[in-house]
N, C-alpha and C positions, 0 to 999 in steps of 0.2 A: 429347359424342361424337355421331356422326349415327346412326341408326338404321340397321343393317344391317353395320353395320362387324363386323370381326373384331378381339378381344381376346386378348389371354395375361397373365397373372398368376402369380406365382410368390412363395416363401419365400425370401428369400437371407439364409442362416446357415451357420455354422461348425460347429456342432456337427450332425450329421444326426441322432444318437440323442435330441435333443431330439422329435423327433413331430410339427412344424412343419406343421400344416392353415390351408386359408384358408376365412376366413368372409364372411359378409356378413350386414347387415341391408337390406331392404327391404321394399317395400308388401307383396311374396309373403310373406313371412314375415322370423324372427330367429333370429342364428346358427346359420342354414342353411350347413353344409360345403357344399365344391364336391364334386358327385356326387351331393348330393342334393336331386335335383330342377334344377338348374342348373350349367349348365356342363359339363367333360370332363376327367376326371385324363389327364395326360398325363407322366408319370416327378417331376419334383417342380412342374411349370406346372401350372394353372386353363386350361384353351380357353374361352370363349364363341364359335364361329363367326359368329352373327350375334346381334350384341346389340338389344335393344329397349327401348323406352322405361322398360316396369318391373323391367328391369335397372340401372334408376339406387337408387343408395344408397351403403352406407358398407362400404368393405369392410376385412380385416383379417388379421393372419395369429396364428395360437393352438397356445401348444406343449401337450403333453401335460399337463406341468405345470400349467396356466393361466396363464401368463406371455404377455404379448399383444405385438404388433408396435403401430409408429405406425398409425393407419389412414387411409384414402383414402378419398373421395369423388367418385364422377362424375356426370354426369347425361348422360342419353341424350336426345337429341330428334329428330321428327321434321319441325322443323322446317327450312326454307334454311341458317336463319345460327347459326353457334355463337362461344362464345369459349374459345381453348383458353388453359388459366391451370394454374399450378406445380397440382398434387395435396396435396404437403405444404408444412406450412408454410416461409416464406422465411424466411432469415437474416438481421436486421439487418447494412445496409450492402452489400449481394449489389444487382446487377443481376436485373430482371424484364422479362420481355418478353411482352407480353398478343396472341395471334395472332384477329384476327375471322374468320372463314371463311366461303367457302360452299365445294359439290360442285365444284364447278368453276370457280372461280380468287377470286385477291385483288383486292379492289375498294376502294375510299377509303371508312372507317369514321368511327362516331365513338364514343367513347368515353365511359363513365359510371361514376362512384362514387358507391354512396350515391344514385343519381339525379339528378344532377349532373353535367353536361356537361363532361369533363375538354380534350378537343378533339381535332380532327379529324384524321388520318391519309391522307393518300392513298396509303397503298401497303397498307396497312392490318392493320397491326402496332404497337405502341405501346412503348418501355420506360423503365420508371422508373427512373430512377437513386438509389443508394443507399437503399434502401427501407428507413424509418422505421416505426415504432409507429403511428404516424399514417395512414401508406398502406395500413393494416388497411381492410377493409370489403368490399363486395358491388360487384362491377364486371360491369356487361353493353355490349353494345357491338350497333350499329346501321348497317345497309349499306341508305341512302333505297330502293334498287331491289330488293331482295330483304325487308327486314325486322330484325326487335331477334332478337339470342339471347337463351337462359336468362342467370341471372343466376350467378355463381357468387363464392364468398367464399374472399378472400385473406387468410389468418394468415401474421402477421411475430411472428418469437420472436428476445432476445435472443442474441447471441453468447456460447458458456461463457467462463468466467473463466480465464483461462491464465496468469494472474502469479506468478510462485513467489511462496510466503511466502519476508517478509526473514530472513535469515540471523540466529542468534541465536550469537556466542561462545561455547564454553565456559568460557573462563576471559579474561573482559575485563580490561583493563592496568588495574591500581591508580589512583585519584585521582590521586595523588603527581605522578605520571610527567607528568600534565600540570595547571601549578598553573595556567594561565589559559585561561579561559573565554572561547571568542565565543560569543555568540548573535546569531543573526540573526533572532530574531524580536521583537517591540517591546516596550517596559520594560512592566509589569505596571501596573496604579492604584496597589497599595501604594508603586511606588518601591524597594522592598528590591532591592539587587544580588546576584546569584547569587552562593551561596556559594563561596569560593577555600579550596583545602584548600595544604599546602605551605609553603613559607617566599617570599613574593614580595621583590622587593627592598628595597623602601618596611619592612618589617619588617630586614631585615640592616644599610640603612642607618642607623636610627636606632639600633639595638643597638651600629653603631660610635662613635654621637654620645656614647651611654650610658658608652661604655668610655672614649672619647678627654675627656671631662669627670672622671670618674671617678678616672682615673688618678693626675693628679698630684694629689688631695688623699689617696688611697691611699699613692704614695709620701712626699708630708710629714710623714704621720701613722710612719710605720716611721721617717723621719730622728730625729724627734723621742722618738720612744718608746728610741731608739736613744745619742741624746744624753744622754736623761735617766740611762738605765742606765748609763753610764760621767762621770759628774757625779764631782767632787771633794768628800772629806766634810770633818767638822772639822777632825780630824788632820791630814790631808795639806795643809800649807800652802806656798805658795810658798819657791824657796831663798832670794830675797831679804829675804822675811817671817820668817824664822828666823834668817837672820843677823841683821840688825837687832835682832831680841829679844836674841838672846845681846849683841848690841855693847851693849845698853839696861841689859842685869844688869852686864856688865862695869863698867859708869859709877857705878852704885847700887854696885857693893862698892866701889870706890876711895872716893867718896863717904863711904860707912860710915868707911872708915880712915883720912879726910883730918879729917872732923871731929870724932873725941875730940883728936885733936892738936892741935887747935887748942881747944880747950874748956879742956885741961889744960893 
């Protein structure tokens, strides 16, 4: 900031009963409240009316509790050229836009990080686009006909994380319900394929090879066992085979009685 200028600072929170004081460190001293010794309470603002150069430091805002706010940094100069640059840190991916000044208008600048010539402006304002980790560092900036500003440092912090956690079932569906597996990611070294829980077809189809082979040496065996159990025994002999017996005894007695008759 340029010397001479007027400032306001304030605490902006929700809770008022927290006690919300602002401090600062500088060359004059540490965790100096506003009122003592610098600056003007004014209802919950800090006034500085006319700031000066040992007014540059790090300022902050402290509750009752000790619980602290982000803090800020400015630097006062009395010099022509300043660079005015974000206070708090940037946010990964955010637009920045770095302004060089003087008291009395914008002139074509040039630009440095690090001390390193980032380049030239003629209108003389500069913005980076998507600010990285990398765009971190110390930037001052340079107007050939007035002079270099102080140097001031630009912190980039990442974006918080906003992705829900994944969704966890309470009660996920059985193996069963689905017996084949894709995978889309690539076979392992060992070669083993994912285990298949269920009855896939390649199982059903062979089980009918099993049964459709099976079968008829199942039924032979009952015809057979079946035959065997009504088989004809000694006794029971054919009616032709009994007749001929008795015709066969018939013959033998006539026989008997045809030959003493002839003997005698």
């Amino acid at each position: 900031m340029f010397k001479g200028e007027f400032v306001s600072l304030s605490c902006e929170e929700n809770d008022s009963s927290a006690g919300w004081k602002l401090r600062r460190n500088t060359t004059r001293g540490t965790r100096k409240e506003c009122g003592d010794g610098w600056g003007r309470l004014s209802g919950s603002s800090c006034k500085i009316s006319f700031i000066i150069t040992l007014d540059s430091g790090v300022y902050w805002c402290e509750s009752r509790e000790g619980a602290t706010s982000n803090s800020i940094s400015f630097t006062v100069t009395g010099g022509p050229v300043i660079l005015q640059s974000p206070v708090l840190p940037v946010m990964e991916g955010d637009d920045v836009t770095l302004h060089c000044k003087t008291k009395t208008a914008n002139l074509p600048a040039g630009f440095y990080k690090d001390g390193s010539l980032i380049r030239t402006e003629p209108a003389g304002h500069m913005t980076i686009h998507h600010v990285s980790k990398s765009d971190e560092g110390l930037y001052k900036c340079n107007i050939s006909s007035h002079g270099e500003s102080p140097s001031s440092w630009i912190s980039v912090t990442g974006k918080p994380t906003t992705t829900a956690p994944p969704h966890v079932s309470e009660a996920p569906p059985p193996v069963s319900e689905a017996p084949y597996h894709v995978s889309t990611s690539p076979p392992t070294a060992s070669g083993a394929p994912p285990p298949v829980s269920g009855a896939p077809p390649q199982l059903v189809f062979r089980l009918v090879c099993h049964l459709v082979v099976f079968c008829p040496y199942f039924i032979s065996t009952l015809l057979m066992v079946s035959l065997y159990r009504h088989r004809p025994t000694g006794n029971d002999l054919p009616v032709s085979m009994a007749t001929l017996t008795q015709a066969e005894q018939g013959l033998d007695g006539d026989y008997d009685d045809i030959i003493p008759s002839v003997t005698g």
